[in-house]
C-alpha positions in Angstrom: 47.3 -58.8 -33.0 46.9 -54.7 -33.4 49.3 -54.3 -30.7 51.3 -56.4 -32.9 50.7 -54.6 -35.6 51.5 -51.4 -34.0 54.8 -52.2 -32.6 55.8 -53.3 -36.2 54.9 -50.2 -37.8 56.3 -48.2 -35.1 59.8 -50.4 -35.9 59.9 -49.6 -39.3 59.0 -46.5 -39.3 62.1 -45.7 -37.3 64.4 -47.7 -39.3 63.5 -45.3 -42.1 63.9 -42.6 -39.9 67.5 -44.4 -38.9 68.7 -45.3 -42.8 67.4 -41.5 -43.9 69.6 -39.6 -41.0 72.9 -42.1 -41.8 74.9 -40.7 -45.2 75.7 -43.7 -46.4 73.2 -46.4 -45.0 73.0 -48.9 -42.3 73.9 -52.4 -42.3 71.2 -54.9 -40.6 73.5 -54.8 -36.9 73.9 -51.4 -37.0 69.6 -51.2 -37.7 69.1 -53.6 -34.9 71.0 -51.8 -32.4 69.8 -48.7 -33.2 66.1 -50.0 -33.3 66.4 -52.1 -29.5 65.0 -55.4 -31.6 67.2 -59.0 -32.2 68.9 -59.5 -35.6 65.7 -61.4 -37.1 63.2 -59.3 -35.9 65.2 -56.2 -37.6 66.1 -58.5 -40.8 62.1 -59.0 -41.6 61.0 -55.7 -41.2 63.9 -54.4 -43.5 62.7 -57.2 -46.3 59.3 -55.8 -45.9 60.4 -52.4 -46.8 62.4 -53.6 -49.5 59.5 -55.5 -50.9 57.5 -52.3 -50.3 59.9 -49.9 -52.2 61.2 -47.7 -49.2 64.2 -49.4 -49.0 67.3 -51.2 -51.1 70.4 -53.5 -50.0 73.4 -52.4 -51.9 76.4 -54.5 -53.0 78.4 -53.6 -49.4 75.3 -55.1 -47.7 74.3 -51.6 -46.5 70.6 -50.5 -46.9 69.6 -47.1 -48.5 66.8 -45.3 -48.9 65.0 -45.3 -52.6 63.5 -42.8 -54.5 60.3 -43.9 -53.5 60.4 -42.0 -50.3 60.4 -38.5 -52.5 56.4 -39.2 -53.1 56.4 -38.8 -49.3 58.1 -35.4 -49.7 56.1 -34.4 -52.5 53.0 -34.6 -49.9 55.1 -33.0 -47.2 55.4 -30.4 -49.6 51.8 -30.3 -50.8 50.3 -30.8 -47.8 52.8 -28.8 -45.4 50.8 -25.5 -43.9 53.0 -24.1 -41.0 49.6 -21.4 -39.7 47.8 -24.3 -39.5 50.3 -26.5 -37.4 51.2 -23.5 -35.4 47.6 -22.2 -35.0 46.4 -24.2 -31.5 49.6 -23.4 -30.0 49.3 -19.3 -31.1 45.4 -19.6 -29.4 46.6 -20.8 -26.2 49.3 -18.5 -25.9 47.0 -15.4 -26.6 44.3 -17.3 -24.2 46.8 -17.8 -21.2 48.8 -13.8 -21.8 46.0 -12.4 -22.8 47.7 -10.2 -25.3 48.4 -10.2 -29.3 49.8 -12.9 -30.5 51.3 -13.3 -34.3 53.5 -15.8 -36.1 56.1 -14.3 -38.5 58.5 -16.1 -41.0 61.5 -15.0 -43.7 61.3 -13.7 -46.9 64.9 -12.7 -48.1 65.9 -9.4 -46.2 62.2 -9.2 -44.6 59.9 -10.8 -42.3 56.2 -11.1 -42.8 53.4 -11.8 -40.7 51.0 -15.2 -40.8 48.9 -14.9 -38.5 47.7 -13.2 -35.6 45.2 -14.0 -32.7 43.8 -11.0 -30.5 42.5 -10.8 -27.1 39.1 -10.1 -26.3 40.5 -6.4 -24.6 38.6 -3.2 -25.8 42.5 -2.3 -27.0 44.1 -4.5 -29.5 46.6 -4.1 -32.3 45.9 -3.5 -35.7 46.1 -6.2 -37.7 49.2 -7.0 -38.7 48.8 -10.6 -40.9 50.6 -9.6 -44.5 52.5 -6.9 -43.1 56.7 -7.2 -44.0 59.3 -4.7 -42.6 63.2 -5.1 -42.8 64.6 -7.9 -40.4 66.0 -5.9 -38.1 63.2 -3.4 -38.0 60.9 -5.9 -35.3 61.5 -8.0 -32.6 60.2 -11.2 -34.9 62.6 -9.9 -37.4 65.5 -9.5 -34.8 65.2 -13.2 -33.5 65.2 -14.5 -37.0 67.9 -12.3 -38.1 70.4 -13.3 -35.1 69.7 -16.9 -35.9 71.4 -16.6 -39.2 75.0 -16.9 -40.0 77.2 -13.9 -38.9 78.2 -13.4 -42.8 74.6 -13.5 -43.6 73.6 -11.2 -40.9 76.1 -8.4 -41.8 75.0 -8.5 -45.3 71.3 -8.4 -44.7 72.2 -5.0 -42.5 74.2 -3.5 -45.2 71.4 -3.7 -47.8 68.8 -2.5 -45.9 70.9 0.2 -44.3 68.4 2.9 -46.8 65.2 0.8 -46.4 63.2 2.9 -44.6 61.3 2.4 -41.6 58.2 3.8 -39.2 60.4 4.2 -36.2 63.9 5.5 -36.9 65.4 4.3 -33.3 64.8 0.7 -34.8 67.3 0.6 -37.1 70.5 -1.5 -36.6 74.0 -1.0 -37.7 76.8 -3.1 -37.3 77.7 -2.0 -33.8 74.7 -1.9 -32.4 74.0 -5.7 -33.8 76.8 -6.8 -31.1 74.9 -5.1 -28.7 71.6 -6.6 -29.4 72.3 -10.0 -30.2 74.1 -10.5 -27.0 70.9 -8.9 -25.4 68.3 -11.6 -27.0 70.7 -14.3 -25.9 70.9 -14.0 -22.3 67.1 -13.1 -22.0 66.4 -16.2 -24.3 64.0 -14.0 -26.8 63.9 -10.4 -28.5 62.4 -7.1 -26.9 62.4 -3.9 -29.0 62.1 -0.9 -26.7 60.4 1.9 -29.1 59.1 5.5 -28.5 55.3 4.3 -29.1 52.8 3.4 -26.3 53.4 -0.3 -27.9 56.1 -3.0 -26.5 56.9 -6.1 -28.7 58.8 -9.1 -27.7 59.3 -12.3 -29.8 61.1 -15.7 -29.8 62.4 -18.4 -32.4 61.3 -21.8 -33.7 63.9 -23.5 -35.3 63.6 -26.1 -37.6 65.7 -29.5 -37.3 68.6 -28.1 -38.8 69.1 -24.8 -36.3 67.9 -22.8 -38.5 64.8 -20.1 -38.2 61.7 -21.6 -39.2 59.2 -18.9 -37.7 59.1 -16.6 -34.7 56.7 -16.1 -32.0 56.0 -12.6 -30.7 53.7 -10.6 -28.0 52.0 -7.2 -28.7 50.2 -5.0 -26.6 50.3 -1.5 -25.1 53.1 -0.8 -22.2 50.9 -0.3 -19.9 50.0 -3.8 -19.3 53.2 -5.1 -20.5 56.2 -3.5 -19.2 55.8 -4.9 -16.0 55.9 -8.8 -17.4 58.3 -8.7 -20.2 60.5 -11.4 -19.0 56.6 -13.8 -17.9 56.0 -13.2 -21.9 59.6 -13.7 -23.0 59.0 -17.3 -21.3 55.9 -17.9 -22.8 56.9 -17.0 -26.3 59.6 -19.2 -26.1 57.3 -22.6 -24.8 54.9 -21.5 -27.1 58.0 -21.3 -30.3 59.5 -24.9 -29.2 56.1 -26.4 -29.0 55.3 -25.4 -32.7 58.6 -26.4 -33.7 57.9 -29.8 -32.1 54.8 -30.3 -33.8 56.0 -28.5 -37.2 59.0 -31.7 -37.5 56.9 -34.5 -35.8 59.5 -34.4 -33.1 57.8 -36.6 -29.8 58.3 -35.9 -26.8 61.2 -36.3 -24.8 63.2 -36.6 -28.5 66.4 -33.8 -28.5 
């Protein structure tokens, strides 16, 4: 009977998943070929979910989503805390590089950092959770920036061409955007050479729609990172796609 139980559940769970990602709704065939399950099997779990609320047969025979399903987005909302989805996945990162670790987001032209994890080394970086700088200005900032639309990304670089900045050989015009966005993709992540003793390198998360939902980077002095920047490169970018995974309820083996 629980097995039962569960495969039910797990049934209608995707035909709300099914009837949410089609425009216009889904008629019962198109449900049951979607969902693996006969035409009767498919037909009882919709009528449940009708009698529940989730779900509504409209005059073409098509079933649609209700509003009833925005109380589950008003929890998503409430309840939705990205540095503490990401934060097992940012531990085991700094645990198997052995290096600084921080999560970084957008806000407008800037990023900000999260949250950061340190290794237990006698040098670590200062802490950097609350700090923003311009987009282009980091490598966290660079891999969300070069995510965005080209329109987008021009316009962000104009209005922070006078923002100033720590390190001057950061900033990014036009032409040297070209040039570093075709960098980050063929290495798969961003890697900001500066004059410091410091090297930074950072990948994306995107959310379900492409877009940047956080980035990913590795800190620590050159001297025990220059040598592995393409190992960390790799590792940020598991460690981005795993929170991403986990930040959309994606399961495994789902594109």
């Amino acid at each position: 009977m629980d097995e039962s139980r569960h495969r039910a559940l797990a049934r209608g769970l995707r035909i709300l998943e099914a009837v949410a990602s089609a425009r216009r709704g889904l008629t019962i065939t198109e449900l049951a070929s979607l969902n693996g399950t006969d035409m009767s099997v498919t037909s009882r779990l919709v009528s449940t979910l009708i009698d529940l609320g989730f779900l509504a047969r409209v005059d073409n025979r098509r079933i649609v989503l209700t509003g009833r399903v925005l109380n589950l987005a008003k929890g998503f909302h409430q309840q939705y805390n990205l540095s503490e989805i990401a934060r097992p996945y940012l531990s085991d990162l700094r645990d198997r590089v052995q290096e600084t670790v921080i999560l970084t987001i957008r806000q407008g032209n800037f990023s900000i950092s999260i949250d950061q994890f340190d290794p237990e080394h006698p040098f670590r970086m200062v802490p950097h959770t609350g700090n923003a700088a311009p987009l282009y200005a980091t490598a966290a900032g660079r891999a969300i920036l070069f995510a965005l639309p080209v329109v987008e990304q021009h316009r962000i670089i104009d209005e922070l061409r006078d923002e100033p900045v720590e390190h001057p050989e950061v900033r990014l015009d036009r032409r040297g955007w070209t040039r570093e966005i075709e960098r980050a993709q063929s290495r798969g992540f961003v890697w900001i050479p500066r004059s410091d003793d410091v090297e930074r390198l950072a990948a994306l998360a995107l959310d379900r729609n492409g877009a940047p939902l956080a980035a990913v980077s590795v800190y620590g002095p050159k001297y025990r990172i220059q040598d592995r920047i393409n190992e960390l490169g790799r590792e940020a970018r598991q460690t981005a796609a795993q929170i991403a995974q986990a930040a959309f309820g994606v399961r495994p083996g789902e594109a």
